[in-house]
N, C-alpha and C positions, 0 to 999 in steps of 0.2 A: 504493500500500500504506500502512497504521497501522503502523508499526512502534511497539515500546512495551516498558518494563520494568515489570517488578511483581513484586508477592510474592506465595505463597500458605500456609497455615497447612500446610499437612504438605510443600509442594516447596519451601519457600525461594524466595532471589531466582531471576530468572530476564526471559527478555526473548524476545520473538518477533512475530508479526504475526497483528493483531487483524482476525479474520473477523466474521461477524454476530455472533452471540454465544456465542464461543469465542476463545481466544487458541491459535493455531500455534507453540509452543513449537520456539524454535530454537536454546538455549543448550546443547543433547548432541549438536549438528552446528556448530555456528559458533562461534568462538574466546571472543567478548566484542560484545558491544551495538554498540561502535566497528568492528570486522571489518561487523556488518549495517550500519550506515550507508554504511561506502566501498562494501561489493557486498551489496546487499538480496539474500536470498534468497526463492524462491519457496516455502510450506508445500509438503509432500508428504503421501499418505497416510500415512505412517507416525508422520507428526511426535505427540508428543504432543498432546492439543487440553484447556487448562482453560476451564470456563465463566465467561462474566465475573463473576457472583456472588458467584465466590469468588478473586477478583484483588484485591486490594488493590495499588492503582497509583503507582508511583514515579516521578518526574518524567524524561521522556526523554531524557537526557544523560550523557555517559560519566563516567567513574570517579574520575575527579579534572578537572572543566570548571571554562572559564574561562566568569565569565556576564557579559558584560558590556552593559550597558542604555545607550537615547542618551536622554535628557532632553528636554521641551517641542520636540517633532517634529513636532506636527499645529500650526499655525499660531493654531487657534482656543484650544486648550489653553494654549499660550505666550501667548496675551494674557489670558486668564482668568486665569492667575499672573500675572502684571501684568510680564511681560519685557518688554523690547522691538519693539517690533512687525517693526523691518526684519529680513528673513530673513539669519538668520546664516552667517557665514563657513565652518565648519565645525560639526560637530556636538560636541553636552553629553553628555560621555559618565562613567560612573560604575560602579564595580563592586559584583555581588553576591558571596557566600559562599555555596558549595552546601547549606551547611546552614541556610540562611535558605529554603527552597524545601521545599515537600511537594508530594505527588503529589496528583493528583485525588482527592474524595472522604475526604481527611484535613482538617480543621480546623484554621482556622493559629491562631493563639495570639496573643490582645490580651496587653502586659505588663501585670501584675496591679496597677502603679500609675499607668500613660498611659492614658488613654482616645484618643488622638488617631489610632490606626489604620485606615488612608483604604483605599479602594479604586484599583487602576487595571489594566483591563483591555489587554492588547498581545495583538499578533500576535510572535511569537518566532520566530527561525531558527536550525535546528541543523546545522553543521557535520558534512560528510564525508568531506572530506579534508584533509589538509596543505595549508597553502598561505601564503605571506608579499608582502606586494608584489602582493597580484591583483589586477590590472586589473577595472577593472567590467566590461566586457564578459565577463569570464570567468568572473564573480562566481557565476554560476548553476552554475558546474559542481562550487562547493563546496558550497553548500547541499543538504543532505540532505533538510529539508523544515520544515516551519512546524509549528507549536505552539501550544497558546493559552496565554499569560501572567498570572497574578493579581500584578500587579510591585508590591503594595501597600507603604505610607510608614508609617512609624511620625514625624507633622507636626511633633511637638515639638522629636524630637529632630532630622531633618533639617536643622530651623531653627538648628538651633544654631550654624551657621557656612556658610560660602560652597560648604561640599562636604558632598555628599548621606550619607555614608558610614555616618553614624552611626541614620538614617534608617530606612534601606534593607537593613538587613544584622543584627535584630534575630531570634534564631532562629525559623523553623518561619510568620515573618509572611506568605509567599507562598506563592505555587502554582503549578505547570506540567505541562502534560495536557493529557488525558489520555496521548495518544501525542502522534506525529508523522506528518502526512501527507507524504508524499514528493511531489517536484516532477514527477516523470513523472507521477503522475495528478492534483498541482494546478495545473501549470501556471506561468505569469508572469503572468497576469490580476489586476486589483489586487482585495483579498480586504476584506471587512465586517466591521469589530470590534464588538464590540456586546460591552456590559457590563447585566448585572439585575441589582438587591437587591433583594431576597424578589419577584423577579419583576417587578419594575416596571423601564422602561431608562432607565439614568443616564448611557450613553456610547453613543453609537454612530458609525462612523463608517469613511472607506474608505483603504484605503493607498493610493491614488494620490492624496491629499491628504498624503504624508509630507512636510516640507520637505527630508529627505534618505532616497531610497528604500534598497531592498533593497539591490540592486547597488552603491548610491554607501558605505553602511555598511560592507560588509564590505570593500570597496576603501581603506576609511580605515582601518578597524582593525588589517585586517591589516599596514599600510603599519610598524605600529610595535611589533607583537607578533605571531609566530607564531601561523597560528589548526589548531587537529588538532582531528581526529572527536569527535563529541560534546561541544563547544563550542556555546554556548548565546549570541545574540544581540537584547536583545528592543527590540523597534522604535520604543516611544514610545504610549505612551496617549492618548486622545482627551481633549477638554474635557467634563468630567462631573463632577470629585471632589467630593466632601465638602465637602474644607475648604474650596471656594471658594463653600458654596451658603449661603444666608441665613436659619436661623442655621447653620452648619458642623453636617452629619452626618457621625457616625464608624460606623465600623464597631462593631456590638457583641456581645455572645455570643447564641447564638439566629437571629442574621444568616443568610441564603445567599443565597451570590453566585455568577452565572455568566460568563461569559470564552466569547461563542460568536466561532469565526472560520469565515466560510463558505467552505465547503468540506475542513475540517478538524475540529471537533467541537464541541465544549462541554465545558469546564473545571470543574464544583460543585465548591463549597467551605463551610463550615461557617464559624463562628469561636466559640470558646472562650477563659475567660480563663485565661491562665497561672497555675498553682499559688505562689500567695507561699511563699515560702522560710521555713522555723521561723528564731525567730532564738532561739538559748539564750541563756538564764537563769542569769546567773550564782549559785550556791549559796553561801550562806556558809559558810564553815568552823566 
């Protein structure tokens, strides 16, 4: 199943699971978005049905999620950033703000004075149940289901210091969509990232090339933070970015970009510059 949240202009928010082209409205029978993650429901006839058309898509993750991202994963990407090459001990891990995230089909926001906002396309995992201390073996029975990620960098300010924070957590800069495919119909087979601007591919590449996979992630995370339903985990972008290519391309307004993960969907996104701020004018007396 696509399970997925969205809005629509006369029903408000809402969240249910994406048929061909319809969404199975499940929030006037199931509690909250986090309820269909731990027990997906099946549509019924009766369920409402909106057409995708008129969805406007929010990113699939619960109400208040922890999103937390692992850093230089794919071994080719960590040497393109000029890390180290010997595979690390553990994984680079770093946090977003939910509000640094839009939904498919919303355009994320260049800051109206950095020009340096990169691309980076991931495979994401959403959480659906409680769980602290899981064992990787078991790790599969919390995931809810995969996602595609636009985990983009705002380069300048990342740089700023040894932690990504400042980065990466710049409002409205990413994206995650459009749904989530559930693991009952995708599987554990390792899944194809592939990233476009304006159509052309700048990343591609497979999670069984992670240097720390699915299972070994959520086995480390959880180890040190409670992980509950609609918890968001994104896996590591490929080698492709911008800033590493000759001269450095950024992301600019007019851009789109897509985030496909096979077997799961394709992510569009837009990008727009951020509204500069009036700054008043002092008046004299």
């Amino acid at each position: 199943m696509r399970l997925a949240r969205f809005c629509t202009a006369g029903g408000g928010a809402g969240f249910g699971v994406v048929e061909r082209d319809t969404v199975a409205r499940l929030d006037h029978r199931v509690p909250s978005f986090e309820h269909l993650l731990t027990a997906p429901a099946a549509p019924r006839a009766d369920d409402p049905r909106v057409p995708l058309s008129d969805v406007e898509w929010l990113p699939p993750v619960g109400a208040h999620p922890k999103i937390i991202c692992v850093g230089f994963n794919y071994a080719a990407h960590a040497t393109e950033a000029g890390r180290d090459s010997a595979a690390p001990e553990h994984p680079t891990l770093f946090i977003r703000f939910a509000d640094s995230l839009v939904g498919a089909g919303t355009p994320v926001v260049r800051p109206f004075d950095d020009d340096s906002l990169d691309w980076e396309g991931e495979a994401a995992l959403v959480i659906s149940t409680v769980g602290r201390r899981i064992p990787a073996a078991d790790a599969w029975q919390h995931i809810a289901g995969v996602t595609c990620m636009a985990e983009n960098s705002v380069r300048t300010w990342q740089l700023h210091s040894g932690q990504a924070t400042a980065g990466k957590n710049w409002a409205a800069t990413g994206a995650a969509g459009p749904w989530l495919t559930t693991t009952d119909e995708l599987g554990t087979a390792p899944l194809r990232v592939t990233t476009r601007l304006n159509g052309t591919v700048v990343q591609d590449d497979t999670t069984d090339r992670l240097t720390f996979g699915f299972a070994e992630i959520v086995a480390y995370v959880s180890t040190f933070t409670p992980l509950r339903p609609g918890d968001l985990i994104a896996t590591g972008t490929p080698k492709g970015i911008g800033f590493r290519m000759s001269p450095p391309r950024f992301l600019r307004p007019g851009d789109e970009v897509e985030v496909e993960v096979s077997g799961v969907g394709v992510l569009r996104h837009g990008v727009v510059d951020e509204v500069a701020p009036k700054i008043a004018e002092a008046v004299a007396g």
